[in-house]
C-alpha positions as CSV (number, residue, x, y, z in Angstrom):
1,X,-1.1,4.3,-4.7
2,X,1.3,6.4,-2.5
3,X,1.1,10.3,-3.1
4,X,-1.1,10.4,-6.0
5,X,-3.5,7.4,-5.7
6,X,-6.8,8.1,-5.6
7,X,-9.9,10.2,-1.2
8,X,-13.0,8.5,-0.6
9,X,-15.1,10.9,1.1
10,X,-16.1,8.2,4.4
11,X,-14.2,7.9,7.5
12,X,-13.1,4.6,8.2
13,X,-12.2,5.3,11.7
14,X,-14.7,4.3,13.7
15,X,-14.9,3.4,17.6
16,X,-14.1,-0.2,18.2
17,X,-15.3,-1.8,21.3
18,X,-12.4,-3.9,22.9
19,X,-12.3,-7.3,22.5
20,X,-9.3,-10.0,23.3
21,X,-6.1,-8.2,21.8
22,X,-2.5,-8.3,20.9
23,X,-1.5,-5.1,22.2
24,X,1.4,-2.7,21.8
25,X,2.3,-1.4,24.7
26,X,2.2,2.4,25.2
27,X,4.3,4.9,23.8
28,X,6.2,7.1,25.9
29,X,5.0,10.3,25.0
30,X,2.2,12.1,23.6
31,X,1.8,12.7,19.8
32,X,2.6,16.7,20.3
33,X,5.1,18.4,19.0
34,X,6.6,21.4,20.3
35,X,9.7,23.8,19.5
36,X,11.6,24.0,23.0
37,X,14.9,26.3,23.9
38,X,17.4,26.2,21.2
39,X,20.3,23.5,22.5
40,X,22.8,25.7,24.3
41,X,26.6,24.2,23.5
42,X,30.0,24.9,24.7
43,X,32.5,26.3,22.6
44,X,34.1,23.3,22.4
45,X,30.8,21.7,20.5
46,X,29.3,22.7,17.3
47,X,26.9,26.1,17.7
48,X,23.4,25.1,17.6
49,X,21.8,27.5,15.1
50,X,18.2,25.7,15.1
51,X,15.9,24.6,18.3
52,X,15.5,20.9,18.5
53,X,12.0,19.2,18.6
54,X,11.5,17.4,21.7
55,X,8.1,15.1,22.7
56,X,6.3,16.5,25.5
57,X,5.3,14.1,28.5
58,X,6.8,13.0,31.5
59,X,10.0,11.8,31.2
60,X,10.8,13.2,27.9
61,X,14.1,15.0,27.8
62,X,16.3,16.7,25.5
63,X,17.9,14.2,23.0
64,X,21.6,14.5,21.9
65,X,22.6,15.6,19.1
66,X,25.1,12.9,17.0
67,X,26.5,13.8,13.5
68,X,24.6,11.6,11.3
69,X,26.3,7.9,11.0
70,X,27.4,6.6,7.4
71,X,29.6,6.9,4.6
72,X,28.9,7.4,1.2
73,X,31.6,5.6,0.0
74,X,34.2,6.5,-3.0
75,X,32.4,8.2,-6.1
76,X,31.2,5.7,-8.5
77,X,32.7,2.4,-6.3
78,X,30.6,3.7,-3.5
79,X,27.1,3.6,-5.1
80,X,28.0,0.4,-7.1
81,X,28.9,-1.8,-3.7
82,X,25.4,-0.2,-2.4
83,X,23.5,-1.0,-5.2
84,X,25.1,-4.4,-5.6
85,X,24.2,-5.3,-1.6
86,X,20.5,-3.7,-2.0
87,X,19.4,-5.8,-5.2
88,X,21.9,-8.9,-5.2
89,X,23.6,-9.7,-1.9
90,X,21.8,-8.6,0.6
91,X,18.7,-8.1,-0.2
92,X,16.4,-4.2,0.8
93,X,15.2,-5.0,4.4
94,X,19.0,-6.9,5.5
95,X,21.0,-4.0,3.6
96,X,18.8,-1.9,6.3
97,X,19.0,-3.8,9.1
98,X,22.3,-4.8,8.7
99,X,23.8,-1.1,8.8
100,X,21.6,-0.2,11.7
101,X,23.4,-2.6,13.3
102,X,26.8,-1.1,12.2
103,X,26.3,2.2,12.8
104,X,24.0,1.4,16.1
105,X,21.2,4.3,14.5
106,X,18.0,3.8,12.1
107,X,19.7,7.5,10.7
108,X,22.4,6.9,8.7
109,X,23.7,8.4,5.4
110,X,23.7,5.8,2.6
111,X,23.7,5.4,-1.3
112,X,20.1,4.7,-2.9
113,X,19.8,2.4,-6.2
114,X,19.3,3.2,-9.2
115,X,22.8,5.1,-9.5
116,X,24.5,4.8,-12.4
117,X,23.8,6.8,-16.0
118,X,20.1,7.2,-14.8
119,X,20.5,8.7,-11.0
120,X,22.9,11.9,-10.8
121,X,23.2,12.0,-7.1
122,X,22.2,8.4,-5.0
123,X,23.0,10.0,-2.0
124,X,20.3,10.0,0.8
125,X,19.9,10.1,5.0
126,X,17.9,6.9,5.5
127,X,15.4,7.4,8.4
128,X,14.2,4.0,10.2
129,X,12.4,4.7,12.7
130,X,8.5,5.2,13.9
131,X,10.0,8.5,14.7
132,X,11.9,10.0,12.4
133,X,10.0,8.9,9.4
134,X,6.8,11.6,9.7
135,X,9.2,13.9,8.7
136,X,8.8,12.9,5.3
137,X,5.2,14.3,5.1
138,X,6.0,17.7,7.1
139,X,5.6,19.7,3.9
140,X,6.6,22.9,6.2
141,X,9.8,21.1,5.3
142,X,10.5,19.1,2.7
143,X,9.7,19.5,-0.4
144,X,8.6,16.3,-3.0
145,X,9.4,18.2,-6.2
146,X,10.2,14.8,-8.4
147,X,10.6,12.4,-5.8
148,X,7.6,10.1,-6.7
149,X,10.1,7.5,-7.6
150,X,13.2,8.5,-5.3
151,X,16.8,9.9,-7.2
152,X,15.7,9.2,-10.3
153,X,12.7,10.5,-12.4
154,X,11.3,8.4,-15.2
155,X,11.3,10.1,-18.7
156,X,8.0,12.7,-19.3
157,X,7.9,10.6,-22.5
158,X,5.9,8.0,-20.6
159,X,3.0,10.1,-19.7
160,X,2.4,11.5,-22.4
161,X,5.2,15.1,-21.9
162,X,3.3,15.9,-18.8
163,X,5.0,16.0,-15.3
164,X,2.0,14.0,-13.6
165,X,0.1,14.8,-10.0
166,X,2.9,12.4,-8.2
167,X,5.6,13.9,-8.6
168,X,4.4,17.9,-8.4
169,X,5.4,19.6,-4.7
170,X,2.8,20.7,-2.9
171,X,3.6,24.1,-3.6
172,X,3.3,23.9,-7.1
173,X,-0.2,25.6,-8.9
174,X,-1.6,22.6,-10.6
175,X,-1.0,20.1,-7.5
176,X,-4.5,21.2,-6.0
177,X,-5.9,21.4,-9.1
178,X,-5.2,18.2,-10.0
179,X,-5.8,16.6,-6.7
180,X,-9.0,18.4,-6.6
181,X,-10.1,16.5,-9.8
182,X,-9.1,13.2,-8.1
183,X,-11.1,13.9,-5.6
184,X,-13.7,15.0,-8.0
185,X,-13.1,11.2,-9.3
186,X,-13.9,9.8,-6.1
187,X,-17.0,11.6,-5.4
188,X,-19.0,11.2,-8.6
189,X,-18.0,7.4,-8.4
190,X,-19.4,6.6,-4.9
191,X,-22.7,5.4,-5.8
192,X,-21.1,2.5,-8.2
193,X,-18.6,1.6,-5.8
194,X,-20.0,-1.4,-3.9
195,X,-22.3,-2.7,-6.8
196,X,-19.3,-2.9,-9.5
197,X,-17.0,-4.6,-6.7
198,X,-19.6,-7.4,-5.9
199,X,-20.6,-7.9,-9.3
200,X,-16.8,-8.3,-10.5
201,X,-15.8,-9.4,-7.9
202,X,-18.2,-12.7,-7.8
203,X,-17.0,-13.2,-11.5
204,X,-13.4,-13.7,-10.6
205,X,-14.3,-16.1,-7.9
206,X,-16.4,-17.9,-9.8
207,X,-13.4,-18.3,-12.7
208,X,-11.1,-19.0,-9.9
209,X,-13.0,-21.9,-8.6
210,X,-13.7,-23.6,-12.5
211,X,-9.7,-23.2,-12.7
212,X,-9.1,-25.1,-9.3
213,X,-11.6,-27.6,-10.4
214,X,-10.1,-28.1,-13.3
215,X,-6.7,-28.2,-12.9
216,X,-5.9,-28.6,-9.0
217,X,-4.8,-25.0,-8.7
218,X,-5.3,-21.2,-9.7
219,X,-3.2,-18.2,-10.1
220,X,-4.9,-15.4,-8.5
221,X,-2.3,-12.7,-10.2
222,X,-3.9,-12.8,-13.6
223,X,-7.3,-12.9,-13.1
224,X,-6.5,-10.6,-10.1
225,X,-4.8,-8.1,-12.5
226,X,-8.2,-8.4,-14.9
227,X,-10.9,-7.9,-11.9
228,X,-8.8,-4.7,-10.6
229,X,-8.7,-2.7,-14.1
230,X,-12.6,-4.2,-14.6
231,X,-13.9,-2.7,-11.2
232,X,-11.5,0.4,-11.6
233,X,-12.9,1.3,-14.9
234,X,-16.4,0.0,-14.0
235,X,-16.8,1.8,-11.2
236,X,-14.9,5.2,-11.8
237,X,-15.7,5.6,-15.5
238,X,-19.1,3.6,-15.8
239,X,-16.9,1.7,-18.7
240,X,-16.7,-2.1,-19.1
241,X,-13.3,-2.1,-20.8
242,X,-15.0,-5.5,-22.8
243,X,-17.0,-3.3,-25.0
244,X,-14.5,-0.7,-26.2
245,X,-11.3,-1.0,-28.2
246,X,-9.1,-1.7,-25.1
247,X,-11.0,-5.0,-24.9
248,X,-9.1,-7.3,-21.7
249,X,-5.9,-5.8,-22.8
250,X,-5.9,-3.2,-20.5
251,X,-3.5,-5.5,-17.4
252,X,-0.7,-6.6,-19.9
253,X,-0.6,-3.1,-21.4
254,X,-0.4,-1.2,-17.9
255,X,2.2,-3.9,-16.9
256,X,4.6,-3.6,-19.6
257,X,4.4,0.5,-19.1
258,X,4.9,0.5,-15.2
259,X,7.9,-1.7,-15.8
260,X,9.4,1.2,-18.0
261,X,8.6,3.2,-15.1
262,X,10.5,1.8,-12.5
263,X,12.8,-1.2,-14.2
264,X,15.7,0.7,-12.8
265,X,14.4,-0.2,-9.0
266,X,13.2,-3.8,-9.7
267,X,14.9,-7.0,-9.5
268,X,13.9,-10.1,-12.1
269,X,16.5,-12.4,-9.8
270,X,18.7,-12.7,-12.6
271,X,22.8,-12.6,-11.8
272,X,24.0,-8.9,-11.1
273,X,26.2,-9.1,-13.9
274,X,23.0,-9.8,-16.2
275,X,20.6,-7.5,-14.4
276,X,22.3,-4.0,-13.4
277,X,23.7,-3.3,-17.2
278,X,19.9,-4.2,-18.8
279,X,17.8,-2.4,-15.7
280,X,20.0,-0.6,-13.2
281,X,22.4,1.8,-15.6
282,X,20.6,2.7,-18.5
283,X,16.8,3.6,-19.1
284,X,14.8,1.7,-21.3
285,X,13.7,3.3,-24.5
286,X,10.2,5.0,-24.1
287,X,9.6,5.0,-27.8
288,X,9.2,1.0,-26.8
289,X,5.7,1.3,-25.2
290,X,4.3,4.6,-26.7
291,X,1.8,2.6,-28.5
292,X,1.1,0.7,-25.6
293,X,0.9,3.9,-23.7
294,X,-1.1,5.6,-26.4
295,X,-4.0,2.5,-26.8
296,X,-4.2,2.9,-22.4
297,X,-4.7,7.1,-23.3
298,X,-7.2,7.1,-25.8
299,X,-9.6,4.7,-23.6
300,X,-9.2,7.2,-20.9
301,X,-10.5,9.9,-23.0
302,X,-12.9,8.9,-24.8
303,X,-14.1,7.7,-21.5
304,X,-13.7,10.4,-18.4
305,X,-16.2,12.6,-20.6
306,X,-18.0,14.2,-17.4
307,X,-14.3,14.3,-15.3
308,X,-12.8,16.0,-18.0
309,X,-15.6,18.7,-18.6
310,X,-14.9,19.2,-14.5
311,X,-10.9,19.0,-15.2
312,X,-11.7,22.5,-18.1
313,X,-13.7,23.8,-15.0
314,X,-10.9,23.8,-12.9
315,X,-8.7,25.2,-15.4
316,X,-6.7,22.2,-16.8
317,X,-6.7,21.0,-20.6
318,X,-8.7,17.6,-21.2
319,X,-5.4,16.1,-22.9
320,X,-3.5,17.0,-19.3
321,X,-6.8,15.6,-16.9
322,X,-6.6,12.2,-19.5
323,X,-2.8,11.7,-18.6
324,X,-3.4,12.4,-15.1
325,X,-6.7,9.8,-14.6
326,X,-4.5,7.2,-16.6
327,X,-2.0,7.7,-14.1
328,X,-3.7,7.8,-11.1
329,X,-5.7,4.7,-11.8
330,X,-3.3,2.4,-13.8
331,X,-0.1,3.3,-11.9
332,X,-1.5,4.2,-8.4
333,X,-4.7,2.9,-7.9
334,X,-4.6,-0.4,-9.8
335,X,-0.9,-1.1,-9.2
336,X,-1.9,-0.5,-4.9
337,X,-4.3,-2.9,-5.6
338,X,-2.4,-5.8,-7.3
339,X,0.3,-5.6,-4.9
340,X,-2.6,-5.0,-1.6
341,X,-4.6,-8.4,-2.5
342,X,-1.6,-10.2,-3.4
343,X,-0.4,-9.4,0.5
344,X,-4.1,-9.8,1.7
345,X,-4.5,-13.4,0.4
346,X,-0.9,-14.1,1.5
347,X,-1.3,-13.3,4.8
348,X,-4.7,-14.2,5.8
349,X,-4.0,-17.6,4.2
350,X,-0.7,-18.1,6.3
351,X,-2.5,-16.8,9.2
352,X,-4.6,-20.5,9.2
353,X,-8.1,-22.0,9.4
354,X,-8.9,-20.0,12.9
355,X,-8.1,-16.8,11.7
356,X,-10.2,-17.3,8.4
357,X,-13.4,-18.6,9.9
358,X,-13.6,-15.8,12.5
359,X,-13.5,-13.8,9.5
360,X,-16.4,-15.4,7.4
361,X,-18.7,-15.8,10.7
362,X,-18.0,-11.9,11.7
363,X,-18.9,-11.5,7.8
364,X,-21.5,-13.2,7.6
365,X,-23.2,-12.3,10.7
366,X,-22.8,-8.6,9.9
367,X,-25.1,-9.2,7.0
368,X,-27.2,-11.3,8.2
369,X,-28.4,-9.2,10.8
370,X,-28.3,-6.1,8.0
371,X,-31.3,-7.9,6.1
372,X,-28.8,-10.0,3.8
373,X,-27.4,-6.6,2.3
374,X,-24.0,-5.1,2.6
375,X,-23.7,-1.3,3.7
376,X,-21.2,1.0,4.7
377,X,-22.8,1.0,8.3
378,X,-22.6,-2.8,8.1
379,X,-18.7,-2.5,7.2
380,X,-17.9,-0.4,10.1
381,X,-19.2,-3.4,12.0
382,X,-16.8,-5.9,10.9
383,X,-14.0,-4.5,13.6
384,X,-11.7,-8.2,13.1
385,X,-12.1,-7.4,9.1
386,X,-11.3,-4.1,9.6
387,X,-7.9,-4.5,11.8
388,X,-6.8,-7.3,9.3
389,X,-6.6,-4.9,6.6
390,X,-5.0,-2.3,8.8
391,X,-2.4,-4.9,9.9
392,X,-1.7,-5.8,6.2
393,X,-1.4,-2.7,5.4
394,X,1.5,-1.9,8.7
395,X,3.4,-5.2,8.1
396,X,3.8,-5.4,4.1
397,X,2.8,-1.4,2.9
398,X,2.6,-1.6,-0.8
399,X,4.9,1.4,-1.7
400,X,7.8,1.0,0.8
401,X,9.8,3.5,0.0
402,X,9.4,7.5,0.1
403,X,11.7,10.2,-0.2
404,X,11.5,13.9,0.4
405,X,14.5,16.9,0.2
406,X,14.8,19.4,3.0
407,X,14.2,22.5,2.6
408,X,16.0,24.0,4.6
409,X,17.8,23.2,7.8
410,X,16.2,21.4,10.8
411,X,17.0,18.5,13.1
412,X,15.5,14.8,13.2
413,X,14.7,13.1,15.9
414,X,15.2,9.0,16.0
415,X,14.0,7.5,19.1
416,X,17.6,7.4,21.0
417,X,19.0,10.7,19.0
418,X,18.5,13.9,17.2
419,X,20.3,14.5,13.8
420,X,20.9,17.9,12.0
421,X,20.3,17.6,8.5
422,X,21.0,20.7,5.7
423,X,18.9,22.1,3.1
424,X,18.8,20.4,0.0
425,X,19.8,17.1,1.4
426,X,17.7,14.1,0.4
427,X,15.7,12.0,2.6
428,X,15.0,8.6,2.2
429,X,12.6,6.1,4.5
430,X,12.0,2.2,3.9
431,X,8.7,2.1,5.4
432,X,7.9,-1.6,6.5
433,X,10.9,-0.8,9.1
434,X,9.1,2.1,10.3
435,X,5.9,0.4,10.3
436,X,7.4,-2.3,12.6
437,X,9.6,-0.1,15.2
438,X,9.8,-2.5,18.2
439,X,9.7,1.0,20.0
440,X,6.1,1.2,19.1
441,X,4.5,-2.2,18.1
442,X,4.5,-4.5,20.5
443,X,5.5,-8.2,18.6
444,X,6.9,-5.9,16.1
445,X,7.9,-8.0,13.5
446,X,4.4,-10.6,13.4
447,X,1.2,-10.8,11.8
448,X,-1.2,-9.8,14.7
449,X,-4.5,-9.8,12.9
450,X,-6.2,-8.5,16.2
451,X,-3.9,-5.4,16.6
452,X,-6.0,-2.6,15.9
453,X,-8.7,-3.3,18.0
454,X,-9.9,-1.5,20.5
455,X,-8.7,1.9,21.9
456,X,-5.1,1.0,22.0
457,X,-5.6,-0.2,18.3
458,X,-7.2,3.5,17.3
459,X,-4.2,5.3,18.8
460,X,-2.0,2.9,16.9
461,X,-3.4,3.9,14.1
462,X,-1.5,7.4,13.9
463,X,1.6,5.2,13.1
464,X,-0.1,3.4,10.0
465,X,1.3,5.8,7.3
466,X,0.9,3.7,3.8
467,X,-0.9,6.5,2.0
468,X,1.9,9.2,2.5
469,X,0.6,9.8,6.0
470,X,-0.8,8.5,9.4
471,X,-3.7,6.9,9.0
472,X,-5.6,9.2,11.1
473,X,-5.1,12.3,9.2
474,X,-6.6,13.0,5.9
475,X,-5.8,14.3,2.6
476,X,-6.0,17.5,1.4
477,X,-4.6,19.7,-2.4
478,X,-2.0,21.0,0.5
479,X,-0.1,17.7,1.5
480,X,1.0,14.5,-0.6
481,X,-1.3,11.9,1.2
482,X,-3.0,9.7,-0.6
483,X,-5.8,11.0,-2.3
484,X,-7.6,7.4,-2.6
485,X,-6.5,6.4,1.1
486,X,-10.2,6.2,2.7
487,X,-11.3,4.2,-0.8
488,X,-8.0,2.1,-0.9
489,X,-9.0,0.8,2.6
490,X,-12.7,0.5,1.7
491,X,-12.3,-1.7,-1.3
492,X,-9.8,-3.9,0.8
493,X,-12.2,-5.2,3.4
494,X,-14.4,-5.4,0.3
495,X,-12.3,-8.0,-0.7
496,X,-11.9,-9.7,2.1
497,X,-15.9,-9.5,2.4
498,X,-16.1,-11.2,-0.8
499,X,-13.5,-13.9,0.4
500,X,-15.4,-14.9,3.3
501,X,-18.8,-14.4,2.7
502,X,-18.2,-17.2,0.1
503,X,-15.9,-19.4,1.8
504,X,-14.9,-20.7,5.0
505,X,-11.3,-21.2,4.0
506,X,-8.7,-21.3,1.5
507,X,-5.2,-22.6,1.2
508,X,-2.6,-21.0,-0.9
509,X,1.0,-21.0,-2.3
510,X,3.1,-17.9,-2.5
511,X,6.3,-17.2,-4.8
512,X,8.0,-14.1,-5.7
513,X,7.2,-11.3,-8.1
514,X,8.5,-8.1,-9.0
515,X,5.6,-6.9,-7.6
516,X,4.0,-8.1,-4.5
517,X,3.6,-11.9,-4.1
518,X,2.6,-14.3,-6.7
519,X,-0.5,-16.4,-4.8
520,X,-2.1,-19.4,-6.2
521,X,-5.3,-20.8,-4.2
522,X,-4.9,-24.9,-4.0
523,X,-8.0,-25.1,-1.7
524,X,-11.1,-23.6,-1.1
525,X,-14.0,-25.0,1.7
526,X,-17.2,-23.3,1.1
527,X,-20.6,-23.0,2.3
528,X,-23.0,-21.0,-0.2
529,X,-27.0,-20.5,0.8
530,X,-29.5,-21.4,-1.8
531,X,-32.0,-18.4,-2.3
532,X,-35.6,-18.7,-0.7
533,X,-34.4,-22.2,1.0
534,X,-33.7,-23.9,4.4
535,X,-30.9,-25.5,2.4
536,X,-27.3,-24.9,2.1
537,X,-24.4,-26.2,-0.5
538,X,-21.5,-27.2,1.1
539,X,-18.6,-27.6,-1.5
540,X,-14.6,-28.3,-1.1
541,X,-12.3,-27.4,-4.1
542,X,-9.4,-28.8,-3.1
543,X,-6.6,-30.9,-4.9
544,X,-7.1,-32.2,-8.2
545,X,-10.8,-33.8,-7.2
546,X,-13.9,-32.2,-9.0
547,X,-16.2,-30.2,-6.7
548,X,-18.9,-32.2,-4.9
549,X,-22.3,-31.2,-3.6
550,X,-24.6,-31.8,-0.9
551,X,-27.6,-30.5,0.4
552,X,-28.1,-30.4,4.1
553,X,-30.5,-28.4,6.4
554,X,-29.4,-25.8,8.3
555,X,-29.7,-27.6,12.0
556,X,-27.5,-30.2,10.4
557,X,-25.2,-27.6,9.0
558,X,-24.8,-25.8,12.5
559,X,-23.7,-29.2,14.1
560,X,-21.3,-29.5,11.0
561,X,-20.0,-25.9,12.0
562,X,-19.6,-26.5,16.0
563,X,-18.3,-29.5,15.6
564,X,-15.4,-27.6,13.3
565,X,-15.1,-24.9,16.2
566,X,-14.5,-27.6,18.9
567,X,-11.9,-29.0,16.3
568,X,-9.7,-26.0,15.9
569,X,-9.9,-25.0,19.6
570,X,-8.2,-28.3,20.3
571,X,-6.1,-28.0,17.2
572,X,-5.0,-23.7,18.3
């Protein structure tokens, strides 16, 4: 879901009146960049031979430049003790932290996992900040030539001898073509969008709450998986996988061939000694899923028939379009999605009761008042919804890492520092740390569910840069931003929509997974309205009891509900 997933032709952005808020406080300059002087030195320092970028805005000044922090280490002992703290000891976001610490800069040099046999050079400039990380999308330059997945590219055996949309530069002829067939993807799709979501949508729900019945508890990871690759192909192909030879396959196969992918930066939590010979030093034998791969590529072209007629239009071959459209919505689209919900459940669901009926009754209230339908129009109105999403998407981004090479010589600026980097070096940034720069984000490190609302939450969206690039900027065949990014969001508060204008609230337990969260639902408290009534069901899953019913009328039910508000205003 990060440079290649799939641009959904709506703005998301709109104006949001200001309610109560958590707000960051203001940043100390203006979002303009200009080239100043070039940095005069003394003979005694280094000759400047570029101009730096400075912020413009009172009290801005010109920062110093430091030679970048870090050590690399010895060759081969080096990136082993790296990779050795990043998976085993310490763990991604304290191997980060704890060398900003040490060298007292988020810019340090540092070695990047995988290493070994599969990674020739693990060498990178980690950048750590809400300010140096943009520079990672500034394809004036870097370039993102094979960097999808960082220093290591997986085998063109996987997708089928094609290097895919991901991991092309900019700068390379078939990256707008292919983008423009995304986008092309997108468009033709719009009109199937919110049907297909509802509709599969309210069929996972509905297996979710038999399961909790049943059994006390239910995974939402499975049938999660199932839904995503349902709607996807649903809604983008007009294809119920169900009725063709893919059958519900399609999760399990996708898995198994995204772990081939990227087994080399994933962690099962077995003991290093186990773990980095089996995923970290070798790579895994393509010829093990090509069958898999291959059952995933023949459902893909046998059904993108109108996509791939546009694909020969725009001069690509209907075998390289099939690899591509695989890709984009197996790997980026339905991957984002499986790791997205995960978070979204997680977070919402530790958030509490108060959080998750302010949801339902904005919800609910929304479509009430739009005739009992759901529209885009309505969806702009659910401003709580929409800054939930946005926050999820800031504290927990699904792809956290992104890399880009310089090409050619310019300075980085940190908040406290600039840095000169050369051409050719590789750039590496761990996004949730950018994405929760104290420097910026007020409360930096919480959940704030109300953050982006408002004015001060619309200028904090600039710093929301999940899709390959602020959120307030949009893609184009002539950057790497998410192609999906406006749909991504867009079928997240459709999730949550479907949460909440079912239930009141849910309680959960979270684990660990390779990726995202695992979630299991141990409680849902709903209220459903029977059509053409004055009734209304009230139900509780909860436990290991079997759901109970009751009709009430809806005076009795608005007591019921008021006298729940008065409740969690004493209890919050």
């Amino acid at each position: 879901m990060a440079s290649a997933s799939p641009h959904f032709p709506i703005s998301l952005h709109a104006r949001l009146h200001q309610t109560t808020t958590a707000r960051s406080t203001p940043l100390k300059f203006s979002s303009t960049r200009v080239l100043t002087r070039p940095i005069k030195a003394s003979t005694s320092e280094t000759p400047p031979d570029l101009a730096v970028e400075t912020r413009t805005g009172s009290g801005s000044k010109d920062l110093p430049i430091r030679t970048i922090p870090g050590s690399y280490g010895l060759p081969i002992i080096g990136p082993l003790k790296d990779r050795n703290d990043y998976f085993h000891k310490q763990k991604p976001e304290e191997f980060f932290k704890s060398r900003i610490r040490k060298y007292n800069s988020t810019v340090f040099r540092v070695n990047m996992p995988p290493g070994g046999f599969i990674a020739d050079n693990p060498q990178v400039v980690a950048l750590l900040d809400g300010k140096s990380f943009p520079v990672l999308f500034d394809v004036d330059k870097v370039e993102k030539k094979d960097l999808f997945t960082g220093t290591y590219m997986p085998s063109t055996e996987l997708t089928g001898g094609y290097r895919i949309l991901s991991y092309l530069d900019p700068s390379e002829p078939n990256h707008a073509k292919l983008k423009s067939l995304l986008f092309h993807l997108l468009k033709s799709s719009r009109n199937r969008i919110f049907p297909e979501f509802k509709a599969t949508y309210s069929e996972l729900f509905d297996s979710i709450e038999k399961e909790l019945a049943a059994n006390g508890k239910a995974d939402f990871g499975g049938p999660g998986d199932a839904a995503a690759f349902n709607f996807l192909s649903r809604a983008m192909y007009g294809k119920d996988p169900a009725d063709t030879k893919l059958g519900s396959d399609a999760p399990s196969l996708i898995t198994k061939w995204v772990f081939f992918n990227l087994h080399p930066l994933l962690t099962l939590g077995l003991p290093s000694i186990i773990e980095d010979p089996l995923l970290h030093t070798f790579r895994l034998p393509s010829a093990l899923v090509k069958s898999d791969y291959q059952r995933l590529y023949e459902f893909f072209l046998e059904s993108s028939g109108e996509i791939l007629v546009e694909a020969e239009k725009l001069g690509i071959s209907r075998e390289e379009a099939a690899h591509n459209l695989l890709f984009a919505t197996c790997f980026n689209t339905w991957g984002g999605m499986k790791i997205l919900f995960s978070n979204l459940v997680k977070r919402v669901g530790r958030a509490g009761t108060k959080l998750q009926i302010r949801l339902a009754e904005e919800i609910r209230s929304v479509i009430k008042s739009n005739g009992g339908e759901l529209t885009m129009g309505g969806i702009e109105q659910m401003e709580l919804t929409k800054s939930v999403v946005f926050e999820c998407l800031r504290f927990e981004p699904p792809v956290p890492a992104q890399y880009a090479r310089a090409k050619k010589d310019f300075v980085i600026e940190s908040h406290d520092a600039a840095f000169r980097v050369k051409a050719g070096e590789m750039l590496y940034g761990y996004q949730p740390l950018a994405t929760r720069d104290p420097k910026i984000f007020e409360r930096a490190e919480e959940f704030v569910p109300e953050r982006f609302l408002g004015e001060e939450g619309e200028r904090l969206l600039q710093h929301v840069v999940w899709s390959n690039g602020p959120q307030t900027e949009n893609p184009t065949v002539g950057n790497k931003q998410c192609a999906g990014k406006d749909f991504v969001v867009l079928v997240a508060r459709l999730f949550l929509i479907e949460i909440f204008r079912r239930y009141d609230s849910f309680d959960i337990e979270v684990g660990s997974s390779p990726l995202g969260s695992s979630v299991t639902f141990t409680g849902i408290h709903m209220v459903g309205y029977k059509a053409n009534e004055s009734m209304m069901t009230v139900r509780n899953i909860a436990g290991r009891k079997q759901p109970s019913s009751r009709s009430i009328s809806r005076q009795t039910y608005e007591n019921l509900r008021k006298q729940r508000q008065r409740n969690l205003q004493t209890r919050f």
